[in-house]
C-alpha positions as CSV (number, residue, x, y, z in Angstrom):
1,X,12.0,15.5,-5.8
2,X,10.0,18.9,-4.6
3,X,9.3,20.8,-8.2
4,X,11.2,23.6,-6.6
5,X,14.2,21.4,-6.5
6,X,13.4,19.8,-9.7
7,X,13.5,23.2,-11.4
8,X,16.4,24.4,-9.7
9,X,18.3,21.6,-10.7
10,X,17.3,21.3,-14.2
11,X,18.5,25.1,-14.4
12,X,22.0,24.1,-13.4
13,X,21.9,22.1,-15.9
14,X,20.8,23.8,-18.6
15,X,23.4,26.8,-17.4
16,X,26.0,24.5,-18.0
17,X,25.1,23.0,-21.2
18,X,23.8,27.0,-22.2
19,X,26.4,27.4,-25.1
20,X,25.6,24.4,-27.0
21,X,22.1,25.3,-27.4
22,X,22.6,27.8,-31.0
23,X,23.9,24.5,-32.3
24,X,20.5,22.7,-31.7
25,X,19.1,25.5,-32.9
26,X,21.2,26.1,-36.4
27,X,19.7,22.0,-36.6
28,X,16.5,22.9,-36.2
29,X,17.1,26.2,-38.8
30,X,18.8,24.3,-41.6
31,X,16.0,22.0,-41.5
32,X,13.7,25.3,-42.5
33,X,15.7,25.9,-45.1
34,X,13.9,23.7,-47.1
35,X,10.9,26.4,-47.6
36,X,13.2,29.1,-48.2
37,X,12.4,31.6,-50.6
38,X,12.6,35.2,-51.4
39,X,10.4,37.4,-49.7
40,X,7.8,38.7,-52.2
41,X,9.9,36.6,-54.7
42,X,12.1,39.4,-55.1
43,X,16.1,39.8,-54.0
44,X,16.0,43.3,-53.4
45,X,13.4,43.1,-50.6
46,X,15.7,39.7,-49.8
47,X,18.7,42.3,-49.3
48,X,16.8,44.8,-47.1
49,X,15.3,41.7,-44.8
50,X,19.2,40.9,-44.3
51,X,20.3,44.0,-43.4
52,X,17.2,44.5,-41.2
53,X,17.7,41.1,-39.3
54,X,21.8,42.0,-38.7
55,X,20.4,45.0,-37.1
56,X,18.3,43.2,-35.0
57,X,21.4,40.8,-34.0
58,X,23.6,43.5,-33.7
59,X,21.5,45.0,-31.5
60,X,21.5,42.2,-29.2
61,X,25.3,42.3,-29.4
62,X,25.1,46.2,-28.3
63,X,23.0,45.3,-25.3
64,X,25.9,42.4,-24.3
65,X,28.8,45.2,-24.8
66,X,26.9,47.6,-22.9
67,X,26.6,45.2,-19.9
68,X,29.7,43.5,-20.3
69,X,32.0,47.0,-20.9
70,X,30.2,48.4,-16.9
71,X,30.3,44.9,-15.3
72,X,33.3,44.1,-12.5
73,X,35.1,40.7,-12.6
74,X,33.1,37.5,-11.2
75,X,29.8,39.0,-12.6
76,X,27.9,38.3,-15.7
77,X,31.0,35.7,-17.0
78,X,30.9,32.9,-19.5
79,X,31.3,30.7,-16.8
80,X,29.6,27.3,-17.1
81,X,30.8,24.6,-14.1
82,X,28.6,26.7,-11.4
83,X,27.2,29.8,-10.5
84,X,28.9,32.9,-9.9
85,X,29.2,36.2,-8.5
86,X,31.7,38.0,-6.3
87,X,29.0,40.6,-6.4
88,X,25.6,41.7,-6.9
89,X,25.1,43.9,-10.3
90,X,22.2,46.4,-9.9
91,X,23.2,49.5,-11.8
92,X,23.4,50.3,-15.6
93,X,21.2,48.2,-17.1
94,X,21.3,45.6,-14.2
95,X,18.9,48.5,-12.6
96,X,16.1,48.7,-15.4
97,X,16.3,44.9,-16.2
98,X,17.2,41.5,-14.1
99,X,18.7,39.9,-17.1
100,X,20.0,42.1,-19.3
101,X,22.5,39.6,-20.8
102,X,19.7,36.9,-22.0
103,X,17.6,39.9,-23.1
104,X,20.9,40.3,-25.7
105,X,20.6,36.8,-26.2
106,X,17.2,37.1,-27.5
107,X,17.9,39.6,-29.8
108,X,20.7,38.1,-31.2
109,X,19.0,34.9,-31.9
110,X,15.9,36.7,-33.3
111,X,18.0,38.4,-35.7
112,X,19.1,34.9,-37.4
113,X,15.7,33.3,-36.8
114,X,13.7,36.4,-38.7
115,X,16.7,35.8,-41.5
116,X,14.3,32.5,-42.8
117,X,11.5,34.7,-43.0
118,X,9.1,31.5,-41.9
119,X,7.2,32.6,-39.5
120,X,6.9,29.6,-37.5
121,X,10.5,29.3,-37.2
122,X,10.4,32.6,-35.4
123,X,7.1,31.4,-33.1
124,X,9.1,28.3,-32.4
125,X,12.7,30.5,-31.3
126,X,10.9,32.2,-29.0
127,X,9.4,29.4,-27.6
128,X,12.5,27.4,-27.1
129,X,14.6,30.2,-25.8
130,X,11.9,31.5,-22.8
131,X,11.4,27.3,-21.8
132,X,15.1,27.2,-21.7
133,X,16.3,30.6,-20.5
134,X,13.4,30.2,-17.8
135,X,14.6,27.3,-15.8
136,X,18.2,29.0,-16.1
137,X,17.1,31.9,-14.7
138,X,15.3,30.4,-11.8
139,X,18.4,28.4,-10.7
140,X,20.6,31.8,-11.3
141,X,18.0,33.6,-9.1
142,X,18.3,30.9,-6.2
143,X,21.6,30.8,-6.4
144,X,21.7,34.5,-5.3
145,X,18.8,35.2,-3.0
146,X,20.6,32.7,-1.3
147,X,24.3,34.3,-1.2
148,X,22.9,38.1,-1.1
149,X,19.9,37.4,0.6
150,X,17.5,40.7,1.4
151,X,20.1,42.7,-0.8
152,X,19.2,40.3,-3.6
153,X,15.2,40.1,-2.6
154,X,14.9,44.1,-2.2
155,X,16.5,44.5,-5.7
156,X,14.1,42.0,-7.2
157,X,11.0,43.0,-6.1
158,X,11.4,46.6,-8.4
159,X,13.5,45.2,-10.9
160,X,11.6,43.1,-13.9
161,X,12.9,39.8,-15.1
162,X,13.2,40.6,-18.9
163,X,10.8,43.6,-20.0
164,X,13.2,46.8,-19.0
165,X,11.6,49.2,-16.6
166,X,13.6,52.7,-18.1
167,X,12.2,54.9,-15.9
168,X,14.3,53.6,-12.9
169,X,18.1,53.7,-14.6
170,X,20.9,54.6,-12.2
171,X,24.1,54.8,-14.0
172,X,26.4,52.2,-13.7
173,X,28.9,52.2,-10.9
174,X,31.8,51.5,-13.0
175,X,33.1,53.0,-16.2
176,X,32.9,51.6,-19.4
177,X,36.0,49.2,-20.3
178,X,36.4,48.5,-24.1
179,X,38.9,46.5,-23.3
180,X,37.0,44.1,-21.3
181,X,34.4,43.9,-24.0
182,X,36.6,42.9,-26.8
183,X,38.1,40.3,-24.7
184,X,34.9,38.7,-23.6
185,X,32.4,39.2,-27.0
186,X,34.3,38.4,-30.1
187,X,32.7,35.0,-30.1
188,X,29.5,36.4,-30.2
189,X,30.1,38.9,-32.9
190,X,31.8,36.3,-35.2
191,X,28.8,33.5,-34.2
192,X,26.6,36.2,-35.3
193,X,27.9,36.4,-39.1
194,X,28.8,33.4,-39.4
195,X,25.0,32.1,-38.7
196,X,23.9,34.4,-41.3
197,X,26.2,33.4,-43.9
198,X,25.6,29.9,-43.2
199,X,21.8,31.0,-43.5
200,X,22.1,33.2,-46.8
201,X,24.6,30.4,-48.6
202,X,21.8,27.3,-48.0
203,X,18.7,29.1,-48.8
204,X,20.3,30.1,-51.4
205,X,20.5,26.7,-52.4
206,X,17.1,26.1,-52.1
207,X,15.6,29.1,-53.3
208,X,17.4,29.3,-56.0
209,X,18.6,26.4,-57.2
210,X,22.2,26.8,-57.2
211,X,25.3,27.5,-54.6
212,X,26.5,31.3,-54.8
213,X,27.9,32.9,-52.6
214,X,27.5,37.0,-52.2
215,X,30.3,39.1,-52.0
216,X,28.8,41.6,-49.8
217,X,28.4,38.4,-47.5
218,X,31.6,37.3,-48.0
219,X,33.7,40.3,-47.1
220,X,32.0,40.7,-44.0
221,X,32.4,36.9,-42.8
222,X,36.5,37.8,-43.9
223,X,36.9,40.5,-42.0
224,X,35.0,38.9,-39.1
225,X,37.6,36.1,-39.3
226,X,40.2,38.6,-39.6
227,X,38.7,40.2,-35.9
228,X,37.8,37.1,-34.1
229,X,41.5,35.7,-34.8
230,X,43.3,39.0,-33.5
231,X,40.6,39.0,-30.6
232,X,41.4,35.5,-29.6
233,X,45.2,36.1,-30.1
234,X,45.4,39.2,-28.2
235,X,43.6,37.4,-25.4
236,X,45.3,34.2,-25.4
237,X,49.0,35.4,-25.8
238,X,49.3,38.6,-24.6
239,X,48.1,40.7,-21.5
240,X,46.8,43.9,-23.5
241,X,43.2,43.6,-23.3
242,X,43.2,42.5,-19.3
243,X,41.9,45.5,-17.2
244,X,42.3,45.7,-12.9
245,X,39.4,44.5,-11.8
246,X,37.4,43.4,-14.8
């Protein structure tokens, strides 16, 4: 098979498989654990690397709701059986960045890699996530030169894969639904605490010696729960958070 081919196909793959890759991952990260420790040996600078890695997590969760809340429906989906798109996204951040969803990604997966603070778990993250996201992107990027043709080719050509180019925002074409957001990221926001619980509780474990779990760590996995569960319900039993067109 051509390598073009090869690559393409591989991509479909991967794209369909995409949501069981954090669970690799959290393998790979619990096997870190083992060298855990405190950073500087002390737990106050251990409580200001936590907060500083859920901001970089968070972060990639803003980046998501700010794509997600401007996008129409058939675009930019958690769809994993084949491609999609009714249409072809290139405003709001679609028009500084080709990939503005995967650029979340990467900051929401950084965010729990940094938490180990084991530098090669981090070098090793980032090399995972661009051999994977990379053959993705190449069989979402066939996909639609082929449906949107020059549209597609004439957006590409000024628009970067995954480094933003700001100076050539045009505002999105479509006001921003909160509605749409909370119906389509409360997975992600709950996946995100609940990795850095499940982080925090182990090393704990091995840096310390013992299992003890922190209440500040605690209450925020609770009242993730608490979210994720009305989330889901709202979506699953009820029609309030399903917006015309989104």
């Amino acid at each position: 098979m051509p390598l073009r081919e090869e690559f393409e196909k591989s991509g479909n793959w991967l794209f369909r498989w995409r949501s069981y890759l954090p669970l690799i991952a959290c393998g790979i990260l619990l096997l870190a654990l083992r060298e855990y420790e405190y950073p500087g040996r002390s737990e106050r600078l251990d409580h200001i690397w936590e907060v500083v890695c859920l901001t970089v997590s968070f972060f990639g969760l803003g980046i998501r709701i700010v794509v997600i809340g401007h996008t129409p429906k058939g675009t930019s989906g958690r769809n994993t059986k084949k491609q999609v798109a009714e249409t072809l996204n290139t405003t709001g951040l679609y028009s500084i960045v080709r990939n503005p969803l995967y650029l979340g990604n990467f900051f929401m997966g950084l965010g729990i890699a940094l938490f180990a603070h084991l530098w090669w778990l981090t070098l090793i993250y980032i090399l995972i996530f661009w051999l994977y996201y990379e053959r993705i992107i190449f069989a979402e990027e066939a996909f639609l030169r082929k449906k949107f043709g020059n549209k597609y080719l004439e957006w590409a050509n000024c628009t970067p894969v995954f480094l933003p180019k700001f100076s050539q925002y045009k505002s999105a074409n479509l006001r921003f639904s909160l509605k749409n957001v909370l119906r389509r990221e409360y997975n992600g926001f709950f996946a995100v605490i609940f990795a850095l619980f499940m982080i925090e509780t182990v090393g704990e474990i091995f840096a310390g010696g013992r299992l003890e779990f922190d209440a500040g760590w605690l209450i925020m996995l609770g009242v993730g729960f608490l979210v994720w569960v009305a989330l889901r319900s709202l979506k699953k039993y009820t029609t309030i958070l399903n917006v015309q067109g989104r």
